[in-house]
C-alpha positions as CSV (number, residue, x, y, z in Angstrom):
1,X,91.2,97.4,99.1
2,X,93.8,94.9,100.2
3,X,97.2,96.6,101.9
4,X,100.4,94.9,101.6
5,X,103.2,96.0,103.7
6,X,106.4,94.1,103.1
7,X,109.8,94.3,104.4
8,X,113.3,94.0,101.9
9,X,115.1,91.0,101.2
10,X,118.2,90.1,103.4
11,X,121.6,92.6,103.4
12,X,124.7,91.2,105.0
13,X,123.8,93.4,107.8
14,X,121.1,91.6,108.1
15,X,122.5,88.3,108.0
16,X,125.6,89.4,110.6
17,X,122.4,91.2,112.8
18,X,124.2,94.5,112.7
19,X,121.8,97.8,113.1
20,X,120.9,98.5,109.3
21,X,119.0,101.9,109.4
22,X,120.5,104.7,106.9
23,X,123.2,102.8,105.1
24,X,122.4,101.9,102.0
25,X,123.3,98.5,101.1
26,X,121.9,96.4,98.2
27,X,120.6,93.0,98.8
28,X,123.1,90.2,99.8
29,X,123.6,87.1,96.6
30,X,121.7,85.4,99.2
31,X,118.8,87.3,100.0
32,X,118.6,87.9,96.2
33,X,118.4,84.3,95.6
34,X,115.7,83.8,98.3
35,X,113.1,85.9,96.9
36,X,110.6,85.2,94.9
37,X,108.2,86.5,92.6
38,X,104.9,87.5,94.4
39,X,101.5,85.9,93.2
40,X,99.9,89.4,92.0
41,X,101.3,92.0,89.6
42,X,99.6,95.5,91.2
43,X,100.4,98.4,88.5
44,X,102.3,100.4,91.3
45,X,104.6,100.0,94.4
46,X,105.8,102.2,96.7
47,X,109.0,102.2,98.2
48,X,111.9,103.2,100.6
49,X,114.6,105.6,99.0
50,X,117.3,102.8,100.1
51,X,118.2,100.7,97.9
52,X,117.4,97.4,99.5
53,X,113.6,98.1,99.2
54,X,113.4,98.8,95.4
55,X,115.8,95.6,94.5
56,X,113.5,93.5,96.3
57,X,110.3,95.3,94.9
58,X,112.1,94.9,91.2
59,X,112.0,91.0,91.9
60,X,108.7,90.7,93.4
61,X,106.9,92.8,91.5
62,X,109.0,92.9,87.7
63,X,106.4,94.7,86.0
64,X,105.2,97.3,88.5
65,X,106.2,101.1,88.8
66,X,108.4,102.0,91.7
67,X,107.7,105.2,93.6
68,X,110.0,106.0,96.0
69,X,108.7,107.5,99.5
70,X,111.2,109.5,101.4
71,X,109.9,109.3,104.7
72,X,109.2,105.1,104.4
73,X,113.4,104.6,105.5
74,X,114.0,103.0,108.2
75,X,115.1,104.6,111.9
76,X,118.4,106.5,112.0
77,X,120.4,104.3,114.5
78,X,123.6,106.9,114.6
79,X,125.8,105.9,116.1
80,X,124.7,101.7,116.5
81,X,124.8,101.8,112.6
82,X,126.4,98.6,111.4
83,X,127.1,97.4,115.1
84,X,125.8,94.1,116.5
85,X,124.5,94.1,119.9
86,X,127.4,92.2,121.0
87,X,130.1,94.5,119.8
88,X,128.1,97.3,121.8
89,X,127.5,95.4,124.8
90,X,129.6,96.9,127.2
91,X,128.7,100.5,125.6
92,X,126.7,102.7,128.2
93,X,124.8,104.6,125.8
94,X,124.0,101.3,124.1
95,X,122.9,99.7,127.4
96,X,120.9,103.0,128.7
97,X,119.1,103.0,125.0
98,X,118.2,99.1,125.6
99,X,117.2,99.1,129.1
100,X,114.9,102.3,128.2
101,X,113.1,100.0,125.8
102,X,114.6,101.4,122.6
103,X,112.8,104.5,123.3
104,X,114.7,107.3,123.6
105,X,116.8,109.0,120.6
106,X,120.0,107.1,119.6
107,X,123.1,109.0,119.6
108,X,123.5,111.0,116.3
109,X,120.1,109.2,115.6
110,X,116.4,108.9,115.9
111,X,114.0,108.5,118.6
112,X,111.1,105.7,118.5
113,X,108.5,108.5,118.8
114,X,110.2,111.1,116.2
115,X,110.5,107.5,113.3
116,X,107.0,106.4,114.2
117,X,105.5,110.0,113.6
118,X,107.2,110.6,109.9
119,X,106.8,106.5,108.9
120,X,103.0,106.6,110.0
121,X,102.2,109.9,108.3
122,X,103.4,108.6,105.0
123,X,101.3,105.2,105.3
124,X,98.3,106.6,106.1
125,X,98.6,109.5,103.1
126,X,99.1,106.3,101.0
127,X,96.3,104.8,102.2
128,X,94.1,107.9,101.8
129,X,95.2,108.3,97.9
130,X,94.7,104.8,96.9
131,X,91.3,104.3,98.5
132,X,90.1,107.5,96.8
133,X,91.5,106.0,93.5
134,X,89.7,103.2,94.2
135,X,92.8,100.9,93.8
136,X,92.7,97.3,94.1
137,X,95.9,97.0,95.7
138,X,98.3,99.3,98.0
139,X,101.7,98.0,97.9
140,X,104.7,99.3,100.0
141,X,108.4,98.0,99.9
142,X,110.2,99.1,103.2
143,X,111.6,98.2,106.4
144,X,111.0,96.0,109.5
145,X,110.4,99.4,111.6
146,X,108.9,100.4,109.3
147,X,106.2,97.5,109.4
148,X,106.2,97.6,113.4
149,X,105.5,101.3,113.5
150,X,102.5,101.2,110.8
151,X,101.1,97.9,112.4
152,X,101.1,99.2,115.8
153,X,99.3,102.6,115.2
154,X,96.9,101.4,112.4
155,X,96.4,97.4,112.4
156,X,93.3,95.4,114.2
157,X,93.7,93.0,116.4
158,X,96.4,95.4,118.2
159,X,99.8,94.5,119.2
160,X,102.6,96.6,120.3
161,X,105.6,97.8,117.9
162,X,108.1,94.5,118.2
163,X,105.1,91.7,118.4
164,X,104.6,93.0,114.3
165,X,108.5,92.1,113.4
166,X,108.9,90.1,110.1
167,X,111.7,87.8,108.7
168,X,113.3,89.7,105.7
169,X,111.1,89.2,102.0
170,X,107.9,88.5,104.6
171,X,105.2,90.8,105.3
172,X,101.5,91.5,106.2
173,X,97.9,91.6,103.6
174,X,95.6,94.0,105.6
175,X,92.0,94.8,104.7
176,X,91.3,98.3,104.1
177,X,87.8,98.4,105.0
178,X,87.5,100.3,108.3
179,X,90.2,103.0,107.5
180,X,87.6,105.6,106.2
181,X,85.5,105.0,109.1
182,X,88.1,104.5,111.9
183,X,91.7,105.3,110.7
184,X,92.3,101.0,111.3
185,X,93.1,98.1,109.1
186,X,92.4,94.8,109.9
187,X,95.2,91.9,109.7
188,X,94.7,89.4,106.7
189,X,97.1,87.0,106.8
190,X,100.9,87.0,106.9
191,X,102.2,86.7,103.3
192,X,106.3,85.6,102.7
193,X,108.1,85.5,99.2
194,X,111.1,83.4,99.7
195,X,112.4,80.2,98.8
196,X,111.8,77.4,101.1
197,X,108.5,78.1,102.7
198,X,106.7,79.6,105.9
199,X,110.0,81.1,107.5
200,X,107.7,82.8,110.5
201,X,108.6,81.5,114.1
């Protein structure tokens, strides 16, 4: 079974780098212009509650059912939400959050461990159900932490949680062929559905 893991098209959040964790925005004219139709039409795709995820899964995957995934959103970042790093700079909680390595809880947010745990217990229950319905395809619509917290706990060859971040409309094909045996997938190739080519640095 082949497992792709895909990250939404671009927000203005995204393109003004603010924090974008729990507000809902819809796709930007620009990141909805930039995406384009994947090359396979799987039968189902899961997604993030917000909205950005199913809009892009709508244009990638037109005919597929959406089934939204609660615990697939991305990290709470209270009170950074819609801040660039910038504007924050000179904020002590902001700087004591950074130089911890982004590991302890935001304010009014979420901790690295606490969004890893939920995001990585909804994958793998995913993964379980589709391999025992023997599904061609697993497809999931979410977030860039989302990706980096799935690829670091699950994905061979191994690399920590920001080596695994994507461009927006990009993603990851894994290969589900260990997971029964050893709870790991193996890294296929990096897959991107925009305009414009190979957008990976």
């Amino acid at each position: 079974m082949r497992v792709y893991l895909l990250r939404h098209g671009a927000t203005a959040y995204n393109e003004e780098r603010r924090y974008l964790g729990r507000s809902d925005l819809p796709l930007s004219p620009g990141g909805r212009a930039a995406l384009t139709r994947a090359d396979f039409s799987p039968r189902t795709v899961y997604v993030s509650p917000l909205r950005r995820a199913a809009e892009t899964a709508e244009l990638l995957f037109p005919e597929a059912g959406l089934h939204p995934i609660s615990d697939l959103r991305e990290m709470d970042f209270g009170l950074f939400e819609g801040k660039t790093y910038r504007e924050m700079a000179d904020w002590p909680a902001y700087r004591a959050w950074v130089e911890g390595g982004c590991l302890d809880a935001v304010p009014g947010g979420e901790s690295k461990a606490d969004f890893c745990h939920r995001t990585c217990a909804a994958f793998a229950l995913l993964v379980d159900r589709a391999l025992e319905a023997e599904e061609d395809y697993l497809v999931v619509v979410a977030h860039g932490g989302t990706q980096m917290a799935a690829l670091e706990r699950f994905v061979l060859p191994r690399g920590d949680y920001f080596s695994w971040q994507s461009p927006c409309g990009c993603g990851f094909a894994l290969d589900a062929a260990l997971w029964r045996r050893d709870r790991k997938l193996s890294l296929l190739e990096r897959v991107c559905y925009t305009e414009g080519g190979e957008p990976w640095q």
